[in-house]
N, C-alpha and C positions, 0 to 999 in steps of 0.2 A: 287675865289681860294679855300674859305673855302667849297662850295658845291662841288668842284671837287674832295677833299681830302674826302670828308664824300663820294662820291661814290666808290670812288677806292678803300677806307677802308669797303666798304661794300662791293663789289666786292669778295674781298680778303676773307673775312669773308664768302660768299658764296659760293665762291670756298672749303674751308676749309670741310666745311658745305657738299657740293657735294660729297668729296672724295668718294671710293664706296670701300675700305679695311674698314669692318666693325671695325675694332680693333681701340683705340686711339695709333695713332703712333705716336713717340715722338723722337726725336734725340737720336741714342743709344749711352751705357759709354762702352767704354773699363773696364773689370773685373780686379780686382787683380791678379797680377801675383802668382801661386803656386809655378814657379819655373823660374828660366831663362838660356838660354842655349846660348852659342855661336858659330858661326861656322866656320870652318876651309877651306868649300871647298870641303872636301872630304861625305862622304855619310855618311848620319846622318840620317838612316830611321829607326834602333833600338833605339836610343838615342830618337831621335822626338817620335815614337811609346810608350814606356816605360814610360816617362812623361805625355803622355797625358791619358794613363790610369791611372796612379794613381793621376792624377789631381786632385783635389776635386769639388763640384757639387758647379757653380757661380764664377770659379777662372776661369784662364787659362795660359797656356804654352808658356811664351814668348820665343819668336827668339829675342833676343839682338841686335846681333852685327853680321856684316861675312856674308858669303855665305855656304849654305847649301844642298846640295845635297839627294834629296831621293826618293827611291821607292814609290807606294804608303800609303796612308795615312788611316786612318779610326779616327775620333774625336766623342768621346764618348757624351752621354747626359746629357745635362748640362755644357758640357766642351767646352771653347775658346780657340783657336790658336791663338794668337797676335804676328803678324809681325809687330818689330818695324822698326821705320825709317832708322835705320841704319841696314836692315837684308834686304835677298832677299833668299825666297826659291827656289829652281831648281828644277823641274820633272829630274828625268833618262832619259835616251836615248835608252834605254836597252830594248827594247818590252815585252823580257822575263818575265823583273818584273813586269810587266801589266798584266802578258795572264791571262785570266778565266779558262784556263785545258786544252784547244784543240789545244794549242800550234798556234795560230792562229791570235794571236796579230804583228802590224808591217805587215799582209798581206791582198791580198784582198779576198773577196768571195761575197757569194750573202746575206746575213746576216748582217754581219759589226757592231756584237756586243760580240766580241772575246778580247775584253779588258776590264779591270777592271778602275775605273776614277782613279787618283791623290790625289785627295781628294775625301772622302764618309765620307758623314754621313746619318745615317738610323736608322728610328727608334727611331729615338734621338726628344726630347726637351729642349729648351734654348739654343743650342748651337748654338755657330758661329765660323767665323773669324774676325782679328779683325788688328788696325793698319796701320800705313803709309808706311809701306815696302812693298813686291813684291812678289809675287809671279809668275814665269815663268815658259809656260808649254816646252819652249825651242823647238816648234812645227820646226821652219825653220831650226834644227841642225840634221845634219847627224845622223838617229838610229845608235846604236853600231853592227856590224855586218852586215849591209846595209850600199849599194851605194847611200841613198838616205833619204831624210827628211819626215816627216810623211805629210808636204803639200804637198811636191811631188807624195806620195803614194797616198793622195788625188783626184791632178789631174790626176794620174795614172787611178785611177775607175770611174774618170767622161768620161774618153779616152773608156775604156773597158767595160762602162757600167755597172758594177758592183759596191761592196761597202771597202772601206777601214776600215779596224777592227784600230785602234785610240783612245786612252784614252781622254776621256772628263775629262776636270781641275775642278770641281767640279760640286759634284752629291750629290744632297739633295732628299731624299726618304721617304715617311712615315712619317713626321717629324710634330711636331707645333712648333713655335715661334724661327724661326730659322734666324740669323742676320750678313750680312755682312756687315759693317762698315771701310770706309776710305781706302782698300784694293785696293793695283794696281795690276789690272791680264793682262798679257800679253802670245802674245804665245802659246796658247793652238792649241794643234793637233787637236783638235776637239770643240765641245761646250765648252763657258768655263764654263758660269752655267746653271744648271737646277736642278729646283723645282719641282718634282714631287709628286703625292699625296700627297700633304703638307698641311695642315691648319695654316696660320700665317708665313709669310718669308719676309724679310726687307733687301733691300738692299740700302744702306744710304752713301753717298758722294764716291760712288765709283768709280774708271777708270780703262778701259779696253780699249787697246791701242794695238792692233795687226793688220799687214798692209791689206790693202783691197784685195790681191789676192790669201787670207788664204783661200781655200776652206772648208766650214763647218764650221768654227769658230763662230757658232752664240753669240750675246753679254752675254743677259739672258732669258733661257727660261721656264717661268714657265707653265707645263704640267700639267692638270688635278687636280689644287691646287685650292685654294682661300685664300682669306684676304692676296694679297700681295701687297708690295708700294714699287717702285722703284722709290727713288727720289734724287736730287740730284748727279747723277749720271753724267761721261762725257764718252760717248764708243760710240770708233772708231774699226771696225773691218771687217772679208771678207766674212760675211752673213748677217741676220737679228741680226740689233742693238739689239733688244728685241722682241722676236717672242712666241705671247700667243698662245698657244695649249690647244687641248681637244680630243687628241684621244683616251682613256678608260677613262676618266671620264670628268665632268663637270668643265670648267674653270670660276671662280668669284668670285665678288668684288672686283676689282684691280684697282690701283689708281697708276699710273707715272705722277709725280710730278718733275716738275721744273729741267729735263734734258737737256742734251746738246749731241748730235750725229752727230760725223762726217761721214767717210768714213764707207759704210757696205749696206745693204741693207733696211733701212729702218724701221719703226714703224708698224710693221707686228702683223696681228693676221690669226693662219691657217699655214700649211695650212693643217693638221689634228684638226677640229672645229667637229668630228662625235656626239660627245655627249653634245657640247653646249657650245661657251661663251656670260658670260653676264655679264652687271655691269660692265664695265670699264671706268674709267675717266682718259684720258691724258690732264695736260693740263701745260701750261709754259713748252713748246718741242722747243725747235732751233733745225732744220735740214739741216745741213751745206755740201753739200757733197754727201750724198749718192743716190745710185742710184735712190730707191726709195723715197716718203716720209711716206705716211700713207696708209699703205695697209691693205685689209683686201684679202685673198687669199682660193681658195681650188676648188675642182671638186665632180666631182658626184662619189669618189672613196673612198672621204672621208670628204664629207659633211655634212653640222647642221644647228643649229640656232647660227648666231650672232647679238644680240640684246644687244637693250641697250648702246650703245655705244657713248660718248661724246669725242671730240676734242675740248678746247678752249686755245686759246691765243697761240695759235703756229707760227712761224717764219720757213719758207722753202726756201734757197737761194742753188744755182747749183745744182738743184734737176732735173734728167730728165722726172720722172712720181711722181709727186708732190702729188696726190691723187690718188689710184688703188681700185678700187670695183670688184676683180675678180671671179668668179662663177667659169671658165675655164681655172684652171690655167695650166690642163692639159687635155689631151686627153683622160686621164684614165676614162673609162665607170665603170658605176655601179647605185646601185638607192641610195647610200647614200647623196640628193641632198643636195647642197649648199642655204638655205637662208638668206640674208643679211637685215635685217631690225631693223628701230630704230633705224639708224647713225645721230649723227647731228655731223655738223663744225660751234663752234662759234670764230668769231675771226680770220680766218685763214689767213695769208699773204703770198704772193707767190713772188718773188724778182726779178725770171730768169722763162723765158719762158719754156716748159715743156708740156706734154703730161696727160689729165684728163680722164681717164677709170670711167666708171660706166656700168660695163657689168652685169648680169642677166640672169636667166637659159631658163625663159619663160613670155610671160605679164599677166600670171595666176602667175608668182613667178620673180615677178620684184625685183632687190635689191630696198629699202629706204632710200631715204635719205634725211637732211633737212638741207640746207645752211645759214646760220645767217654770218651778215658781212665778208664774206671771201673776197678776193682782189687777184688776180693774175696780173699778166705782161700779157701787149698786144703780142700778138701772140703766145699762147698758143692754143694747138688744144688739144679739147675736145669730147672726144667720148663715146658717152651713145647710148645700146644695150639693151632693157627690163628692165627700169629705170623709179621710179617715184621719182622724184627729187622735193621737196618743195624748196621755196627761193629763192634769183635769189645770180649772181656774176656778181664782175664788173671787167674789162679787166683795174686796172687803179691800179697796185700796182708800189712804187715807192723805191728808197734806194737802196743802193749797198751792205749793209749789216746787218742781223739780230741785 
């Protein structure tokens, strides 16, 4: 018993050790309140705005108590938002107060980038959100002025083939050391986070809980950043749980730690990978639900390198495509080719039978990949296309649940 405790304890320590967010990341604190406000219900986006600018730099703007209503947001640098537990902030419904100028928000076109987020920060360091309260992007409630909800508008430009203009619930830009902490998002019309160009982003015991037939609701997605850790975390939602990107810049060193993913699409990297990810370590993931489990995704329209890439000690139950290596995820021609290599899976346990991809562009550019203990359920069909696959698997997993 005592050697089996000094490996697991070393194990742990390894793991630690592995993570690939260069930064030492450590459990965040909620900052001192500069001010605290309450809510009534009614629209509170001057009152919320006016505070958060003259917040002071390491404090932040508590939501107290109540329900709050507002347009969008902008949190300065250095500045926190704390929703406490008894507070729930509300987006508008109102597109207007979203649009970017072309009056184009709330419809669709070929662009679908005619709204402003809910929350922005840009620019900024140190800032966060923070707190056990809510924030709701109110995605399923009828706009003001429209016959229709912003998912609906959604499935509206999947029907039409075109794009729904939709404010994403938070938008991190340009930023270092930026922290979401404890915060329930729910809701969002669109993305609920994303990190873009960022150095340093933490997203620390958060849930995101919006129903799976949210179109576009991705969980979090950090775009063209690095040194990020999403750990702790529990997000159910109606796209990719957390989808790594790299379409104008390089995505690295990122470490998801010891999450939980229900309903949505899965533990995606792609499928804009043009300029490269690398460095990622996932590892203590339960995958309960979603369509997918661990995808890596993209085509020759908007292909890279992903390398480096670690999975250990993952749990995957009513998953229908358990592991996806997809080169082709579309038909879109072009020479930006997709290469997959440097995947390992240690540890992987499959629960429910499911479907294993490992496709590849050509056997001059086979995806890589290298299996350590993985275990799935007998009758699983497994399909490798320009694959060179290290390690074997066994058809012998067992349990009814993660």
């Amino acid at each position: 018993m005592k050697s089996f405790l000094a490996i697991v304890l070393s194990l742990a320590v390894l793991q630690v050790a592995v993570a690939k967010d260069l930064r030492n990341v450590k459990e965040p604190k909620i900052p001192a309140a500069c001010t605290s406000l309450s809510g009534s219900g009614k629209d509170a986006t001057s009152a919320i705005q006016k505070a958060l600018n003259s917040c002071g730099k390491g404090k932040a703007v508590r939501l107290a108590s109540g329900t709050f209503l507002s347009g969008p947001l902008t949190i300065p640098s250095g500045v926190g938002l704390w929703v406490d537990s008894g507070a729930t902030l509300k987006a508008s419904t109102n597109p207007k107060d979203f649009d970017g100028g072309k009056n184009t928000c709330g419809t669709l076109d070929n662009n679908g980038k005619g709204c402003k987020a809910f929350i922005t920060i840009k620019g900024a360091t140190g800032s966060g959100i923070y707190g056990k309260g809510t924030i709701d992007g109110q995605g399923g409630q009828t706009m003001s002025g429209k016959s229709q909800s912003w998912w609906q508008l959604a499935r509206e430009a999947q029907t039409k083939k075109n794009k729904q203009n939709a404010p994403r619930l938070i938008q991190i830009e340009k930023c270092s050391d930026i922290t979401l902490y404890l915060i329930t998002l729910k809701n969002s019309p669109n993305f609920h986070v994303v990190s873009k160009s960022t150095n340093g982003f933490t997203a620390w015991g958060v849930t995101i809980n919006t129903p799976g037939d949210a179109r576009n609701t991705d969980g979090i997605d950090p775009m063209g950043s690095q040194n990020i850790t999403i750990a702790n975390c529990n997000i159910a939602t109606g796209d990719d749980n957390v989808a790594i990107k790299a379409g104008n810049a390089p995505t690295k060193h990122v470490s998801i730690l010891n999450n939980k993913f229900g309903v949505g699409h899965g533990m995606s990297i792609g499928s804009e990978v043009n300029e490269g990810v690398s460095d990622v370590t996932v590892t203590s993931l339960t995958l309960e639900g979603t369509t997918n489990g661990l995808r890596i995704k993209s085509d020759k329209s908007r292909g890279g390198l992903v390398t480096g890439v670690t999975y250990t000690d993952v749990c995957i139950h009513n998953v229908k495509n358990p592991i996806v290596l997809d080169t082709e995820y579309s038909s879109s021609g072009g020479n930006k080719i997709p290469t997959f290599k440097g995947i390992t899976f240690n540890n992987v346990k499959v629960l429910t039978a499911g479907t294993f991809t490992f496709d590849g562009i050509s056997d001059s550019n086979p995806v890589e990949a290298t299996l350590n203990n993985v275990h799935i359920k007998s009758g699983s069909k497994w399909i490798t296309s320009h694959a060179k696959i290290s390690g074997k698997y066994a058809q012998d997993a067992s349990g009814n649940s993660c």
